[in-house]
C-alpha positions in Angstrom: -65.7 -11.6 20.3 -67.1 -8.1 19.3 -65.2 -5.8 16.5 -65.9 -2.4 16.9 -65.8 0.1 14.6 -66.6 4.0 14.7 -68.5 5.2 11.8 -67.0 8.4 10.3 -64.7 8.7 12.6 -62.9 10.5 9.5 -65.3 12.9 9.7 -65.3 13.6 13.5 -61.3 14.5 13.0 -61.7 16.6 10.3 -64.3 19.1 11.6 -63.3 19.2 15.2 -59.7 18.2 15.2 -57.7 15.7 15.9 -57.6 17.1 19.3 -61.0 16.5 19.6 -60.6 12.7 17.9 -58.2 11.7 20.5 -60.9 12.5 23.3 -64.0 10.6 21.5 -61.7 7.8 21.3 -61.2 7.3 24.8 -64.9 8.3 25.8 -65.7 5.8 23.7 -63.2 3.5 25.6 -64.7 4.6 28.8 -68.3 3.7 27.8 -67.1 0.1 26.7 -66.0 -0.6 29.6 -69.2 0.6 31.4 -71.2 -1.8 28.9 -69.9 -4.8 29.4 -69.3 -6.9 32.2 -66.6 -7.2 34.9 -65.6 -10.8 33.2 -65.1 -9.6 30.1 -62.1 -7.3 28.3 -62.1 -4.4 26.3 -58.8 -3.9 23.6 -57.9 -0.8 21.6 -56.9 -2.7 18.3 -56.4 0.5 16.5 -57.6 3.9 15.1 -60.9 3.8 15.8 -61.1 0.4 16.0 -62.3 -1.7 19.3 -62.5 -5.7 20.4 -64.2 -7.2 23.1 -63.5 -10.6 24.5 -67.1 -11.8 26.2 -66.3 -15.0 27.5 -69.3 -18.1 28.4 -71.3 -15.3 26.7 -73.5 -18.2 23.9 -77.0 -17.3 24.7 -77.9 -15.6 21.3 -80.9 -13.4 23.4 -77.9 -12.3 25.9 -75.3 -11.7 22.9 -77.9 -9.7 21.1 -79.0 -7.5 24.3 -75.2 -6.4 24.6 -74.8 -5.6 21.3 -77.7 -3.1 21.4 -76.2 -1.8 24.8 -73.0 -1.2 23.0 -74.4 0.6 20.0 -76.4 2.5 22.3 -73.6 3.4 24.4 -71.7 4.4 21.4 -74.6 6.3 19.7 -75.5 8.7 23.0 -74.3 12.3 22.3 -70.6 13.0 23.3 -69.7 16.1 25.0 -65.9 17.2 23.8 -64.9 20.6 24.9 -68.2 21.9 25.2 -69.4 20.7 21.3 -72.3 17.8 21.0 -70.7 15.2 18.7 -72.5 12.2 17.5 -71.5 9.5 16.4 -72.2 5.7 15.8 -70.4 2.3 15.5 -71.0 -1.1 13.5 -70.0 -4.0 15.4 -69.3 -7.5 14.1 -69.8 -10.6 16.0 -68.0 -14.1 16.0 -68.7 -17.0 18.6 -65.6 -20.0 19.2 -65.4 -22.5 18.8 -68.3 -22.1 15.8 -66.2 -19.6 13.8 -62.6 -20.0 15.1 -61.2 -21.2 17.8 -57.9 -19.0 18.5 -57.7 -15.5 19.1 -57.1 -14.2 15.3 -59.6 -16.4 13.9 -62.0 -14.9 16.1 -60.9 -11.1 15.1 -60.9 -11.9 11.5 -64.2 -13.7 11.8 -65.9 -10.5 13.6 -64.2 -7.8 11.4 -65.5 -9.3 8.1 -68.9 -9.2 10.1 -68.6 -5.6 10.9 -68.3 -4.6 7.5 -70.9 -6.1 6.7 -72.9 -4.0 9.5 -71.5 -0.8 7.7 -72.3 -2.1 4.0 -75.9 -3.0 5.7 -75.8 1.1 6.9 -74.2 1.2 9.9 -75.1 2.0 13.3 -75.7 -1.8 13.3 -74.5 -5.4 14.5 -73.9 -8.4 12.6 -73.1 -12.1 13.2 -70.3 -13.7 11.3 -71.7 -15.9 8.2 -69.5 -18.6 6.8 -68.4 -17.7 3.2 -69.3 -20.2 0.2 -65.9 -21.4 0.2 -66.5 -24.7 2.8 -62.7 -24.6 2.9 -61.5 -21.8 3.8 -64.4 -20.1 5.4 -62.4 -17.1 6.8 -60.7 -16.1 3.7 -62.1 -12.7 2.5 -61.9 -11.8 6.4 -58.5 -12.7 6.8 -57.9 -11.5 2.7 -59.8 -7.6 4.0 -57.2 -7.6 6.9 -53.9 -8.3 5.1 -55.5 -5.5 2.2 -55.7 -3.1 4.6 -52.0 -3.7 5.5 -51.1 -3.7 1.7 -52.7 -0.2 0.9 -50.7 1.1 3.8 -47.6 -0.1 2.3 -48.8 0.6 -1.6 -49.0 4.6 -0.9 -45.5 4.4 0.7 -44.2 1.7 -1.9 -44.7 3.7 -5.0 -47.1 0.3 -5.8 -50.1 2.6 -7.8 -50.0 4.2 -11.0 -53.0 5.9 -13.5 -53.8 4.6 -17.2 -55.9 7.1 -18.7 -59.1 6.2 -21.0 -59.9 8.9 -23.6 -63.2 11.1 -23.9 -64.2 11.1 -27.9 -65.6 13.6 -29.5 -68.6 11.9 -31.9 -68.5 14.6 -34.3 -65.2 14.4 -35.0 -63.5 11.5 -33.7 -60.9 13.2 -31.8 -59.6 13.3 -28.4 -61.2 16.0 -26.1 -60.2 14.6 -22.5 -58.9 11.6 -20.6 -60.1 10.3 -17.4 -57.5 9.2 -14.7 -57.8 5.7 -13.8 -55.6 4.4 -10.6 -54.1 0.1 -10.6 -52.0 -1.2 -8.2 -49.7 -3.2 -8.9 -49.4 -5.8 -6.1 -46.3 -7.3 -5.3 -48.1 -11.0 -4.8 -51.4 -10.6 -6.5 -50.5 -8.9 -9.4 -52.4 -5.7 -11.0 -55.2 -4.4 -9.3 -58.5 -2.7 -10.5 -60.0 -0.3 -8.4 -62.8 -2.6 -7.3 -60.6 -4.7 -5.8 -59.3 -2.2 -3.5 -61.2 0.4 -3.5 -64.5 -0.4 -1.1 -61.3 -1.3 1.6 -59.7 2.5 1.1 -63.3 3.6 1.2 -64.0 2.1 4.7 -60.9 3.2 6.2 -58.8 6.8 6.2 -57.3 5.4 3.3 -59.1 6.9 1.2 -58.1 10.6 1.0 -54.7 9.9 1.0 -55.4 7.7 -2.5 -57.6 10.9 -4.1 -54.9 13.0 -2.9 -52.1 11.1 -4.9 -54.3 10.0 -8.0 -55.4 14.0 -7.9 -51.8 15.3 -7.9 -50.4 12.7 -10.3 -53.3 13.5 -12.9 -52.7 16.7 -13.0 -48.7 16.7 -13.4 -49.4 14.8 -16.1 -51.5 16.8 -17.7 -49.5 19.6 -17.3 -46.5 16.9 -19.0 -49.0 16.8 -22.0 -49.3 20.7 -22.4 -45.3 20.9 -22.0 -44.8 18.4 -25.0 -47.6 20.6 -26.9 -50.4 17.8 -27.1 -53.9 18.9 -26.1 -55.3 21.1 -24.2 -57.8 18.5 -23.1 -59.8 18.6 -20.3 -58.9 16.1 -17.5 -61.3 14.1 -15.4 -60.6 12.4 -11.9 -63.1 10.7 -9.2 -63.6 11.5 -5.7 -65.0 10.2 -2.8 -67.3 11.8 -1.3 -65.5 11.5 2.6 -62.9 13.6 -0.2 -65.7 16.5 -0.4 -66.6 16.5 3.1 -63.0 17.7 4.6 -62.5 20.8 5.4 -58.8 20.7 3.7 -60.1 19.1 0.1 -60.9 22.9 -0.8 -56.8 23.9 -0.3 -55.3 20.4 -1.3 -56.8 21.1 -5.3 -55.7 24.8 -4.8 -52.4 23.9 -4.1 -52.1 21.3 -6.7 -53.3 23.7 -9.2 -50.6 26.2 -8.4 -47.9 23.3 -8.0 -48.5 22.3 -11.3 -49.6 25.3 -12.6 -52.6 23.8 -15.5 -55.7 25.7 -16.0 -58.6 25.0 -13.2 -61.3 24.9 -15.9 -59.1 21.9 -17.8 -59.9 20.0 -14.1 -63.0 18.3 -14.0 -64.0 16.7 -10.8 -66.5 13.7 -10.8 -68.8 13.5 -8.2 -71.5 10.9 -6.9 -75.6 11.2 -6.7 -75.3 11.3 -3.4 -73.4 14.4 -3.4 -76.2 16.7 -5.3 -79.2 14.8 -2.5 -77.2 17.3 -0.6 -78.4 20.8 0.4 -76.1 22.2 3.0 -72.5 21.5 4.5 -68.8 21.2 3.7 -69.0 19.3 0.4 -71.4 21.8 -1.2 -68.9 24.7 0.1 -66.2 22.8 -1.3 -67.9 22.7 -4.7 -68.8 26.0 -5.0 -65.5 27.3 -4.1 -63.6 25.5 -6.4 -66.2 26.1 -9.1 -65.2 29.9 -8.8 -62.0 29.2 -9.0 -62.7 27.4 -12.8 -62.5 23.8 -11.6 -65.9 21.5 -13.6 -67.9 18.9 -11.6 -69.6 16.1 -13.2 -72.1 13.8 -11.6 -70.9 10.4 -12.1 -72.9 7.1 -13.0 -76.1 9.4 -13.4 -78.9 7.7 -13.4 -77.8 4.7 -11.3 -78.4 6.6 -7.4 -81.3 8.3 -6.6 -80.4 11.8 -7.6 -82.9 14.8 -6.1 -84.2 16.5 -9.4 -85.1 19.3 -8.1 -81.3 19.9 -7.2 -79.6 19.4 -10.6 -80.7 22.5 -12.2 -79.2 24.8 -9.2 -76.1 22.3 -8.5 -73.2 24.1 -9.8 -72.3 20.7 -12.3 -71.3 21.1 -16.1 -71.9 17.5 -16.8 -73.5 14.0 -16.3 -72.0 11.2 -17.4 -74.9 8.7 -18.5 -74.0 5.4 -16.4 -73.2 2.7 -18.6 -75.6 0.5 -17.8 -78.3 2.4 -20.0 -75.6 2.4 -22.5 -75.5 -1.3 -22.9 -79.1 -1.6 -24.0 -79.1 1.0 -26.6 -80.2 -0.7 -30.2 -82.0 -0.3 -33.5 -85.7 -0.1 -31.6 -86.8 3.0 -30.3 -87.8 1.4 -26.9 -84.2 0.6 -26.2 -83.1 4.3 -25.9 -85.6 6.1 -24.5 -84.2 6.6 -21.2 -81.1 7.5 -22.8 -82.7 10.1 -24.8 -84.6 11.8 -21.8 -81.4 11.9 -19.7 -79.7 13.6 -22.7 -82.9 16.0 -23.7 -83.5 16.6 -19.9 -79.3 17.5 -19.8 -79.8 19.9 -23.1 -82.7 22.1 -21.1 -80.7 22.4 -17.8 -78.0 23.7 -19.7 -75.5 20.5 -19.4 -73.2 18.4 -21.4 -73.5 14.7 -21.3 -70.8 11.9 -21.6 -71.6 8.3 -21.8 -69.9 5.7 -20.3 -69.1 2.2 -21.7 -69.6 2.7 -25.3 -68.9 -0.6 -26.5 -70.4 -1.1 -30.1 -70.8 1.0 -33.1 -74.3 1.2 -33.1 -74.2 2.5 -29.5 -71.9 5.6 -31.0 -74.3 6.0 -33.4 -77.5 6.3 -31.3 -75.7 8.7 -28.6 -74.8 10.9 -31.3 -78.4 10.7 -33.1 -79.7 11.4 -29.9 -77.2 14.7 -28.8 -74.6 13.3 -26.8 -71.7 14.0 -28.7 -68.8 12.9 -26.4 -68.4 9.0 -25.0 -66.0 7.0 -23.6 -65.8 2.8 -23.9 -63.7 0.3 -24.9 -65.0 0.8 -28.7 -62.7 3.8 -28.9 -59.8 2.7 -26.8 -59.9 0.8 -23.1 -57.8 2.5 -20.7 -54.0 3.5 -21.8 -50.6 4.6 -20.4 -50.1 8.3 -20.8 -47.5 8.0 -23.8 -50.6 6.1 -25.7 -52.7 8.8 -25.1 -50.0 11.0 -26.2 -49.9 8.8 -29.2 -53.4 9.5 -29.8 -53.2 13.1 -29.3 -50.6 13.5 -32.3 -52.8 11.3 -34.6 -53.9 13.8 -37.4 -57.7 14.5 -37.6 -59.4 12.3 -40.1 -60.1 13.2 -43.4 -63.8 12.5 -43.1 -66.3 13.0 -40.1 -68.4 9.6 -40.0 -72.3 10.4 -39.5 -74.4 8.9 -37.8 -75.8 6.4 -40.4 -72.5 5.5 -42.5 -69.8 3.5 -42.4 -67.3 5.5 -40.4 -64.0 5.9 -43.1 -61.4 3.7 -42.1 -59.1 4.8 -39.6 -61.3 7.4 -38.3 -62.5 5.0 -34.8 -60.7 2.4 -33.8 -61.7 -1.1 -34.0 -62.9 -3.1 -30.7 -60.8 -3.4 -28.2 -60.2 -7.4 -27.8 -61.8 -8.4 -24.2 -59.4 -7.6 -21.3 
């Protein structure tokens, strides 16, 4: 059994049309069906999803040699309505009775393979692997599948909501922004972090639809907080970067600015490495039309991609957020935050703000704000909280006292350690 799976097919739709979608898909078809042999059968499973049924095909040369074939059928230029559109496909691969002997064993078994083509880059094939779990070795596959069902249902099923984890300001302890943070609460498995669901919207059209929600919820909040005369604080909320690459992101934050009517420079959008590697295209025309309407980028996790340098300066981003991993090792020795200080010194030149991520300890808060990053985020402060807590916290007065960077903070002025969990 083969699993076949178009690589941004997401991305054909949105700059050709779905017109134009419809037609790959059943070029693609056609070209299967060329590929393989007259024994064996080709199925539309769904979307942009394909399996092929290669029976008394064991030969591991022979099962290799077709795979190539397909990815090479799939990976020749397409000609749809006089455009060249190029694409590419991971395929997974399962073999009965080895990994299943029934039809669904053998789908599961080759769609956990494929994804692990696409996580391997794409354009790619991959033989199924039994998990660790000696038991159960089709679990996660069969676990992805019934996932993918789930987020379906979630986004109709009113199954997601946002906590929101507060920004600090380190000179004066007080709330400056909130980031929006998006759980699902699952009917069976209970609440859901976004890693745990995430990578799934992420390989599927899933995806924008989520953004789309968490971005209009977000901001109706926010705009909930300025009616009960809390704030202003700025807002931050994460995007894809499929998100960024559609040609309708541009007029979907338009529209939710006027529909809920808060300022576009309150907005900050947080952004990937990847993004700013980026010279040319729709996601850099998205960002630079939305930054003249008011709306703030940050670069998210910097430091933990492999960001182009010689882009940041003319990147039209406000902010990086220092990824939490450097964040972790800060301590008393100067050796220990020396990376942290050239991100935040090499920010300070270029004009930008920095935020760390993860502040966990005292001493971390300390040594950000020795070394010029006056605004953090972590679990130190707060760990992620409803919107009335943060509206709690927004009617908290200012402290009496401003802690420095070397004393005792006076009591009251930051919260104690969040206990784990």
């Amino acid at each position: 059994m083969f699993f076949v799976d178009l690589d941004n097919f997401k991305t054909v739709n949105d700059t050709y049309g779905h017109a134009s979608g419809d037609i790959l898909i059943q070029q693609v078809a056609d070209r299967l069906l060329e590929t393989v042999r007259s024994q064996d059968t080709v199925a539309r499973v769904g979307g942009d999803e394909f399996a092929i049924l290669l029976p008394g095909l064991v030969d591991q040369a022979s099962i290799n040699q077709l795979a190539e074939r397909t990815l090479d059928a799939v990976h020749t230029p397409f000609d749809i309505f006089g455009e060249e559109v190029v694409t590419s496909a991971s395929v997974g691969i399962a073999i009965a009775p080895e990994h299943g002997d029934t039809y669904d064993d053998l789908l599961n078994r080759a769609d956990e393979a494929m994804y692990r083509a696409k996580d391997h880059g794409r354009d790619a094939f991959e033989m199924f692997r039994h998990t660790p779990d000696p038991a159960n070795p089709g679990r996660r596959a069969i676990d992805d599948r019934k996932l993918h069902a789930d987020l379906i249902s979630a986004l109709d099923g009113n199954q997601f909501f946002l906590l929101y984890q507060p920004y600090i300001d380190l000179r004066t302890a007080q709330v400056v922004g909130v980031e929006a943070l998006i759980r699902w609460r699952h009917p069976t498995l209970g609440i859901l972090e976004p890693p745990q669901f995430i990578p799934m919207a992420e390989r599927s059209d899933l995806i924008v639809a989520l953004d789309n929600w968490v971005l209009w919820q977000a901001c109706r909040q926010l705009r909930a907080w300025q009616d009960h005369r809390v704030g202003p604080l700025r807002l931050s909320v994460n995007l894809a970067s499929r998100d960024l690459s559609s040609p309708e992101f541009f007029n979907s934050v338009e529209r939710t600015l006027n529909d809920t009517g808060i300022d576009p420079s309150l907005l900050e959008l947080e952004i990937t490495e990847r993004v700013v590697i980026d010279k040319t295209g729709p996601a850099v025309e998205n960002i630079d039309r939305l930054r003249r309407l008011g709306v703030r980028f940050t670069i998210d996790n910097f430091g933990s991609g492999n960001s182009s340098l010689d882009r940041i300066g003319t990147f039209p981003v406000t902010t990086l957020k220092i990824d939490q991993s450097f964040v972790q090792v800060l301590g008393p020795k100067d050796e220990e935050n020396n990376l942290v200080t050239a991100i935040i010194a090499m920010a300070g030149k270029l004009g930008l703000s920095c935020v760390a991520e993860g502040v966990e300890t005292l001493l971390q808060s300390r040594v950000l704000l020795e070394r010029g990053c006056t605004t953090a985020q972590g679990r130190y402060f707060s760990p992620p909280l409803p919107a009335e807590g943060i509206e709690a916290m927004l009617r908290t007065p200012a402290p009496a006292e401003v802690p420095d960077s070397f004393g005792e903070p006076p009591k009251g002025t930051l919260p104690p350690p969040a206990p784990p969990g």
